[in-house]
N, CA, C and O atoms as a Tinker XYZ file with bonds, in Angstrom:
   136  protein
     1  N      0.843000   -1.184000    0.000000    73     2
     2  CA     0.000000    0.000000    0.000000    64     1     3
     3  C      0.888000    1.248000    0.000000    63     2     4     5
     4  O      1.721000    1.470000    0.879000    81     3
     5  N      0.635000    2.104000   -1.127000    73     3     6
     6  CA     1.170000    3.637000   -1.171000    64     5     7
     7  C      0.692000    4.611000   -0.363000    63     6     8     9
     8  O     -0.361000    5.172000   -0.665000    81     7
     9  N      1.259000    4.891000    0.564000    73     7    10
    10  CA     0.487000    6.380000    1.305000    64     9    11
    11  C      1.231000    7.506000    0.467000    63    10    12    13
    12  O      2.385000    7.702000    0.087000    81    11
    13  N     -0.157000    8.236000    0.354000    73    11    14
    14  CA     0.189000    9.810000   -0.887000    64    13    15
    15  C      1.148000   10.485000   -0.027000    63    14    16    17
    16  O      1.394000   10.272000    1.160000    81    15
    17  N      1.644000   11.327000   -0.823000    73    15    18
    18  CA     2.593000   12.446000   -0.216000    64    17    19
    19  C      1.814000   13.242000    1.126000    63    18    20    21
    20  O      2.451000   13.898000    1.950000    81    19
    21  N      0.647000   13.091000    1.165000    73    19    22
    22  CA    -0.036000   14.471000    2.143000    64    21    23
    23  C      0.050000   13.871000    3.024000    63    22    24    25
    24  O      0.528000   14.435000    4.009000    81    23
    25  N     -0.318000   12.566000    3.137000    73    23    26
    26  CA    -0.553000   11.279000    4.494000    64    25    27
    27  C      1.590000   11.483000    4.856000    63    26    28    29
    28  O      2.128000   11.467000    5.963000    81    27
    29  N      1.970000   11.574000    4.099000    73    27    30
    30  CA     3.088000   11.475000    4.782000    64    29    31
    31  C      3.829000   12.800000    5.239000    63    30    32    33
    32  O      4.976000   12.859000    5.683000    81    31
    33  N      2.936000   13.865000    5.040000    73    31    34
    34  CA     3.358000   15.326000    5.642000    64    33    35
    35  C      2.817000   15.095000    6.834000    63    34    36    37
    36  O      3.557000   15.051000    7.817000    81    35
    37  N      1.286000   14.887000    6.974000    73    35    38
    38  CA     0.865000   14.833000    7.990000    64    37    39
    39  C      1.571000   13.981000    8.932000    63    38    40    41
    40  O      1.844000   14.509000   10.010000    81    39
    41  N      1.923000   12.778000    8.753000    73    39    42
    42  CA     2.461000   11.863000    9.749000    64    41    43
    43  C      3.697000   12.239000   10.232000    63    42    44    45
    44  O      4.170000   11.773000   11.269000    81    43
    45  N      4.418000   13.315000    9.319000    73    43    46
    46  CA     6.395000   13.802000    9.690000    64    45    47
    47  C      5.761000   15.063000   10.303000    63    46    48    49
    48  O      6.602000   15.676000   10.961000    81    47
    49  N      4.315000   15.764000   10.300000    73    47    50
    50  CA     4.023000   17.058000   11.137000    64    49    51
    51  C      3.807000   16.721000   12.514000    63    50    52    53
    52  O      4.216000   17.313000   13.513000    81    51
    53  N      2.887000   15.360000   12.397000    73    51    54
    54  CA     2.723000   14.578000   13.795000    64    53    55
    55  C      4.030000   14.739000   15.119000    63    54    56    57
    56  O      4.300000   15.269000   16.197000    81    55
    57  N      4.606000   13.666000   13.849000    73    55    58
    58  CA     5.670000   13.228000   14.238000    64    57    59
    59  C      6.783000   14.284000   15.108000    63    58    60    61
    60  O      7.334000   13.979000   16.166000    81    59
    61  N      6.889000   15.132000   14.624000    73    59    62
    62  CA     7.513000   16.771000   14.474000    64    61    63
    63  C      6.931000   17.574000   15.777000    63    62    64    65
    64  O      7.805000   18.229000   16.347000    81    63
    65  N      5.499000   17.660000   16.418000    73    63    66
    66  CA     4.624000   18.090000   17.107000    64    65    67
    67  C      4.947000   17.204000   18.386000    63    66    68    69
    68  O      5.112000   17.688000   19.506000    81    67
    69  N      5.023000   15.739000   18.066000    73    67    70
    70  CA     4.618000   15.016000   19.784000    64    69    71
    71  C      5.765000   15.463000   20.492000    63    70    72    73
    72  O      5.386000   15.644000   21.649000    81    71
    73  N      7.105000   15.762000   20.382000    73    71    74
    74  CA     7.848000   15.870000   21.716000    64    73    75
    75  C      7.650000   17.018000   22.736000    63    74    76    77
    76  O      7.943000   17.125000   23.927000    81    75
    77  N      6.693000   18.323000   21.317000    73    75    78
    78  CA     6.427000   19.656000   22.224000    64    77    79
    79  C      5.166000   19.517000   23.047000    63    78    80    81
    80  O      4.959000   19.954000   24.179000    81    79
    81  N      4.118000   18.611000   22.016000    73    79    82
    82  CA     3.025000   18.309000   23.509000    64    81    83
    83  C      3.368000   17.438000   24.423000    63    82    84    85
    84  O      2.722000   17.334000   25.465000    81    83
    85  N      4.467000   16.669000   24.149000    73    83    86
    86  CA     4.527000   15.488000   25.460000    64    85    87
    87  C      4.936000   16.372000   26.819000    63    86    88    89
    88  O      4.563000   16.109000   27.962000    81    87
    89  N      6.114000   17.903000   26.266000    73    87    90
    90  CA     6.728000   18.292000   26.934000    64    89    91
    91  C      5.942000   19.284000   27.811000    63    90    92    93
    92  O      6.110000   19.477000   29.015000    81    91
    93  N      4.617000   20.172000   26.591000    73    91    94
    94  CA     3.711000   20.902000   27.809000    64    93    95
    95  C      3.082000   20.031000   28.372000    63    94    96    97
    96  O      2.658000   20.554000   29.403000    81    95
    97  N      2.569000   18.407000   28.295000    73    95    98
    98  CA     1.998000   18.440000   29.158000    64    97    99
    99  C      2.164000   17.927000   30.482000    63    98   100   101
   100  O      1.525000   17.920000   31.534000    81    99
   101  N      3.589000   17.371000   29.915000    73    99   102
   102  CA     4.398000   17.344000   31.663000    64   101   103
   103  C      4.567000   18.652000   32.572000    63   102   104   105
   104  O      4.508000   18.786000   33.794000    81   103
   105  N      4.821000   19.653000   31.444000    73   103   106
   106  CA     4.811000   21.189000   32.392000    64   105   107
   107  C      3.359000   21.047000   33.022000    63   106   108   109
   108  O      3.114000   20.960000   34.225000    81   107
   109  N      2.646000   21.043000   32.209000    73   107   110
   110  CA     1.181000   20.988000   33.205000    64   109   111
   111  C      1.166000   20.294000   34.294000    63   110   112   113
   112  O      0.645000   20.827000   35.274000    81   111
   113  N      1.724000   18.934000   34.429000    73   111   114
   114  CA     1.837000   18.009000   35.547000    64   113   115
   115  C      2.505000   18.483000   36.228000    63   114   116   117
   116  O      1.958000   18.938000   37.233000    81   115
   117  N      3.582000   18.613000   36.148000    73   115   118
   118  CA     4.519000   19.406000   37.449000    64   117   119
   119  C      4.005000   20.991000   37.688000    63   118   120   121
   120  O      4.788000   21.885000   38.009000    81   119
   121  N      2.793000   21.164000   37.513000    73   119   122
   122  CA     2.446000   22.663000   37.397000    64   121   123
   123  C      1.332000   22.424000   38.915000    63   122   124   125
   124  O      1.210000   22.944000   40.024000    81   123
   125  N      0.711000   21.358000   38.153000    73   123   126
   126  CA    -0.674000   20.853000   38.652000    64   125   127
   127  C     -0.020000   20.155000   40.481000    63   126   128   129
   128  O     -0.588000   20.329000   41.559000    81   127
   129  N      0.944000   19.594000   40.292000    73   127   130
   130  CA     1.332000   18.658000   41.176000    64   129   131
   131  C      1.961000   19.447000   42.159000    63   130   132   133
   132  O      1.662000   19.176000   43.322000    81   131
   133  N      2.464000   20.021000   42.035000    73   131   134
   134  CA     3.341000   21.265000   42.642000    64   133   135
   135  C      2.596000   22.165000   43.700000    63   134   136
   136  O      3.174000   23.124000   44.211000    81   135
């Protein structure tokens, strides 16, 4: 199976995005917890 070029922007934008939400939402946790 070929995934089109867009499916694979989206998935390297994903991709690109999760370490900055993983990272606010640990700030939130240690925000919340604190």
């Amino acid at each position: 199976m070929h995934c089109p070029l867009f499916c694979s922007v989206l998935i390297l934008d994903y991709l690109l995005r999760l370490p900055e939400l993983l990272r606010a939402c640990w700030w939130m946790v240690e925000v919340w917890l604190a």
